[in-house]
N, C-alpha and C positions, 0 to 999 in steps of 0.2 A: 433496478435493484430494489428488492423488496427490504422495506425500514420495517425492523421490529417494536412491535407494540409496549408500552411500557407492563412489568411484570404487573407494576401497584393496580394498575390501571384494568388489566387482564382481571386478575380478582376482584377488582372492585374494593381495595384496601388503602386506606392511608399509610402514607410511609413510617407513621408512627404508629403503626398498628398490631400490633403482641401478638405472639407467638399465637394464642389460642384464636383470635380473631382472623388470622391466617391462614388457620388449620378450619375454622369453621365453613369461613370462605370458600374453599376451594373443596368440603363435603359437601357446600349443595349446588356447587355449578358441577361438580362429579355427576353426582345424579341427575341433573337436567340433560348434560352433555353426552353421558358411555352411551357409546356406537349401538349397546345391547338395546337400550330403553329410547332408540329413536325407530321411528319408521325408515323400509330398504332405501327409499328412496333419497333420503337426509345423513345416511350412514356415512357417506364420503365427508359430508360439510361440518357429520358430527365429531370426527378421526382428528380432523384438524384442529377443532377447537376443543378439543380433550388433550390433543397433544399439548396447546398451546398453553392451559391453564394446568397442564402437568409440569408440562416447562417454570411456568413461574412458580409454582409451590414448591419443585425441587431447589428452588434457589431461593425463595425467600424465607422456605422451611431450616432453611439449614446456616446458621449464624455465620461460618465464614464465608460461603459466598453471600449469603447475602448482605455481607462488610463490603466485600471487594465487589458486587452491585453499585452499591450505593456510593460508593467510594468512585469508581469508572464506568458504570454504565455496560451496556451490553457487550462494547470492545473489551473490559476487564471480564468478564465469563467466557467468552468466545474462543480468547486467547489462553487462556488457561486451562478451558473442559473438554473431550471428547464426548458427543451425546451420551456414550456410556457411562464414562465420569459425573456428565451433568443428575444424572437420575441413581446413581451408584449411591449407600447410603442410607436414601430416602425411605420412610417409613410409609410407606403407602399401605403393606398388608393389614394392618390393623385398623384404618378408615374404610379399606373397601369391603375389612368381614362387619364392621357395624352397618356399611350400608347393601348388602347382601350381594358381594360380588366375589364371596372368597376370602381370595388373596395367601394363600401360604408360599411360601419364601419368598426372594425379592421380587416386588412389583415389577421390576424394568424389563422384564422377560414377557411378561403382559402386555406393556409397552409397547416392545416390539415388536408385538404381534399386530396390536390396535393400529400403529402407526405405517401398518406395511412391511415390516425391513424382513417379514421373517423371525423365526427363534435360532437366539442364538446359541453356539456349543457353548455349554460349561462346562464341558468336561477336561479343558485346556486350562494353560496356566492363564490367572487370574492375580490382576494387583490388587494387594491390601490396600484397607483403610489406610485415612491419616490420622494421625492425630495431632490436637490440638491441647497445649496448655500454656500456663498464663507463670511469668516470671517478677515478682517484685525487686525495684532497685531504687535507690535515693537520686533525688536530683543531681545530687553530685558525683554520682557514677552513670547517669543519663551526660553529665559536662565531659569527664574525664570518658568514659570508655571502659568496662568491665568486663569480667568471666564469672559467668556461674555455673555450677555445677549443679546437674537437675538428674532427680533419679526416675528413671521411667518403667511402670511397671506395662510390657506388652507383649505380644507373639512375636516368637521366632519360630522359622522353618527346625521342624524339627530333624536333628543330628541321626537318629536311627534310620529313620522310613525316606530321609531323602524331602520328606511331605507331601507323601503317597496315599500316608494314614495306614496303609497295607505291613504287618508283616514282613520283612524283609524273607525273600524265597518263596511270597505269596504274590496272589497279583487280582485286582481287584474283577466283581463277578457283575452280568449286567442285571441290571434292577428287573425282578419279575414284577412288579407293580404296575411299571410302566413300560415292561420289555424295552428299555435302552431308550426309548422319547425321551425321557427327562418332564414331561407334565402328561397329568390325564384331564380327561375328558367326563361332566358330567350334564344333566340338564336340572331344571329347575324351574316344572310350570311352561312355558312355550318357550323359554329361554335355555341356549346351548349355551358352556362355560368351559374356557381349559382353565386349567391354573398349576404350577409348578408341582410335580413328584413328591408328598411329603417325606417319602420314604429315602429316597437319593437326595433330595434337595436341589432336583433341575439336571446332576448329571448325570444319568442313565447308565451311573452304574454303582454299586457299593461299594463297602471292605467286605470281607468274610471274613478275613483274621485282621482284626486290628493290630496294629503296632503297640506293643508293651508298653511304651514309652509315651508315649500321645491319645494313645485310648481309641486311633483312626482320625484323630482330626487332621495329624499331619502337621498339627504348631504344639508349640508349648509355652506355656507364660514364663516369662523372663523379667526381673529387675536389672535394668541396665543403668551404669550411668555415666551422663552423656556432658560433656564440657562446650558450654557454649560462650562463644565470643560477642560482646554488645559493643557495636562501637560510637563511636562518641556522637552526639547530635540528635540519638531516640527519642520520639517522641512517645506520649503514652497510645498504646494501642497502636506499635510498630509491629510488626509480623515477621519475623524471622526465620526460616525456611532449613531445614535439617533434611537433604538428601536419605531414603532409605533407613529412615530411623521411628516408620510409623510399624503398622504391624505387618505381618508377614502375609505372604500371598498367598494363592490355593495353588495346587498343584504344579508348583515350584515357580512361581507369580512373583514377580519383585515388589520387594515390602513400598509399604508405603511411604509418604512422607511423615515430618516432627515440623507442627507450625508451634512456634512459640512467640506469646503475644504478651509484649511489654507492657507493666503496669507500673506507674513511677507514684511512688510516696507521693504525698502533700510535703510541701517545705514549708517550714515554720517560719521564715522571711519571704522569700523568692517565691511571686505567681508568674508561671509562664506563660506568657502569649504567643506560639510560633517560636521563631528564635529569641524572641525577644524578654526580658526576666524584666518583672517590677516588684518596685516595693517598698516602702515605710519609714523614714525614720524623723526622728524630734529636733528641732533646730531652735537650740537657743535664743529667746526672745532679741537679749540685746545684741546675736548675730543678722537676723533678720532685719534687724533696725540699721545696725551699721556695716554690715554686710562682714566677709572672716571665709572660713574656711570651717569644713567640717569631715569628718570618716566616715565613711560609707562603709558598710560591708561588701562583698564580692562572693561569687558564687565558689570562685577561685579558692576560697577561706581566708583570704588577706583584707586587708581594708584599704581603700584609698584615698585621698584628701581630694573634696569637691569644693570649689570656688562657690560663694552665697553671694549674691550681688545687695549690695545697700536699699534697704526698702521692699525687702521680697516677703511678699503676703504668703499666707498659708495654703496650702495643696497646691499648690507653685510644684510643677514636675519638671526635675531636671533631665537631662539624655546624656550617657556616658556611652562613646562608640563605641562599639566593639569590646563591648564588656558583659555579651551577652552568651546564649549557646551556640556551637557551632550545628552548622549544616549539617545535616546527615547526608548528603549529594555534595556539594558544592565545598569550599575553602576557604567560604567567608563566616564571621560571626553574628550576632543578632547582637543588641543594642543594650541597656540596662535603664530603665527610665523608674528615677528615682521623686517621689512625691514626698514634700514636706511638710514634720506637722507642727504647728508654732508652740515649745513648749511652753505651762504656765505653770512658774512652781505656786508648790503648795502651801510654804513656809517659808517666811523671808525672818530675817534677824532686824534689827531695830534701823541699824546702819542703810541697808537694804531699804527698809521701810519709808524712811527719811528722805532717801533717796529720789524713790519713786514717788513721795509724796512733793519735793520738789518740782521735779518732773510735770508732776499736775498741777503745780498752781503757775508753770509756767505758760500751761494751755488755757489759765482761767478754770480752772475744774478743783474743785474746793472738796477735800475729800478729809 
């Protein structure tokens, strides 16, 4: 069994390495690597490793996979992408016209060429994009479990043409550009090139009469809005997955997905750690001396009385079970570890004062 290489590693990037250092990356192993700019005889070993570092930019290019990368590793992209999906997307045409290789409409058609598989029809239905967007909720509806309501502005299959883009009683004519290929063919110096139809956009055939309604795209922009459920135990940058509610497909292509990715407030008490909530509060000097009882807050919004044992120093952190957030998987809770801070008023009354000054000349401390 052949173990894939890792993608960072393919580029030659670190994992904390930005967008543009990514993109940079993978324009100049582009140019050492395309099959065009190697001799015949390194062309097969060039295929491979063009593919290979096409592989990793489609994925490290593109922020949700490369979340769910870095998050699972090559089983989390595997299981989730079809090579088409994997490369679907990808902004390759605009890196390959600066480095003089074309590129107009989607790269992955190029791909398929370079990589063997053949070109494929687009002249069939085709799945939308996803999309992705980002929802805010307070810690306390990350405990509890919420609904919000999100308006999404995207493509829908358009209602007139079916999403033909044609005219209804018309029916679409085949590209003279490309007599029905879907790409042409040009050269450039000793180098031969195809690159995608710009005129059909890869499928090998047009509208003649657009659809009134869609203008021939065959979608139309829609504000929808869409009711999501969070349930309880979210963490921040949870992904939440909305069947059929990204954009619409081509040629009656089932829409895409809606990832929604949870962003939770800062809580003005409570830092989460995992399931686990910490957090702050002041403890009476002469409870700490003689130990007592004190209120806690809860994430809950109630307070509860925590036991102080006799002689407890400062940032002394206590642990309350199960009085933290639930699981997002499982049925159990996280913990609440509470750290103490030794109050020292600021202002004492005479009585007070006398007090404490007792106090110190019973330790010999003459104050």
């Amino acid at each position: 069994m052949t173990v894939k290489r890792d993608y960072y590693e393919i580029l030659g990037v670190s994992k904390n390495a930005s967008a543009k250092e990514i993109e940079e990356a993978y324009r100049r192993l582009a140019v050492q690597y395309h099959p065009d700019r190697v001799p015949a005889e390194k062309k097969d070993e060039a295929r491979e490793k063009f593919k290979e570092i096409s592989e990793a930019y489609a994925v490290l290019s593109d922020p949700k996979k490369k979340r769910e990368y870095d998050t699972y590793g090559h089983a989390g992209i595997d299981s989730h992408y079809s090579q088409e999906d994997l490369f679907s997307g990808t902004d390759f045409g605009s890196i390959f016209r600066d480095i003089g290789f074309g590129g107009s409409g989607s790269f992955f058609e190029d791909l398929f060429d370079i990589f063997g598989g053949g070109r494929r029809d687009r002249s069939g239905p085709r799945r939308g994009a996803d999309i992705e967007v980002s929802v805010k909720i307070s810690l306390e509806e990350a405990y509890r479990g919420t609904e919000k309501e999100l308006s999404i502005y995207h493509t829908i299959t358009c209602n007139v043409c079916k999403g033909s883009g044609a005219k209804p009683g018309t029916s679409k004519k085949v590209c003279t550009k490309c007599n029905g290929q879907g790409y042409v063919g040009y050269s450039r110096g000793f180098f031969s090139f195809t690159e995608v139809c710009p005129r059909c956009k890869g499928k090998g055939k047009v509208v003649d009469i657009p659809c009134e309604k869609c203008f021939g795209s065959g979608k139309i922009k829609e504000q929808t809005k869409i009711s999501i459920k969070i349930p309880p135990g979210v963490d921040n940058g949870t992904t939440i997955r909305i069947k059929g509610k990204g954009e619409a497909g081509d040629e009656g292509g089932s829409s895409g997905d809606l990832y929604v990715v949870v962003k939770i407030e800062q809580h003005p008490i409570f830092v989460r750690q995992g399931d686990d909530l910490v957090c702050r509060t002041e403890l009476p000097y002469p409870i700490a001396v003689l130990g007592g009882e004190i209120e806690v807050p809860t994430i809950e919004g109630t307070k509860i009385k925590m036991s102080i044992p006799a002689g407890t120093k400062a940032n002394k952190v206590f642990r309350l079970k199960n009085k933290g957030m639930p699981n997002l998987h499982t049925s159990r809770r996280g913990d609440m570890y509470v750290e103490v801070i030794i109050h020292v008023p600021e202002r004492l009354n005479d009585k007070q004062k006398n007090i404490l000054r007792e106090y110190a000349k019973s330790l010999g401390i003459n104050i």
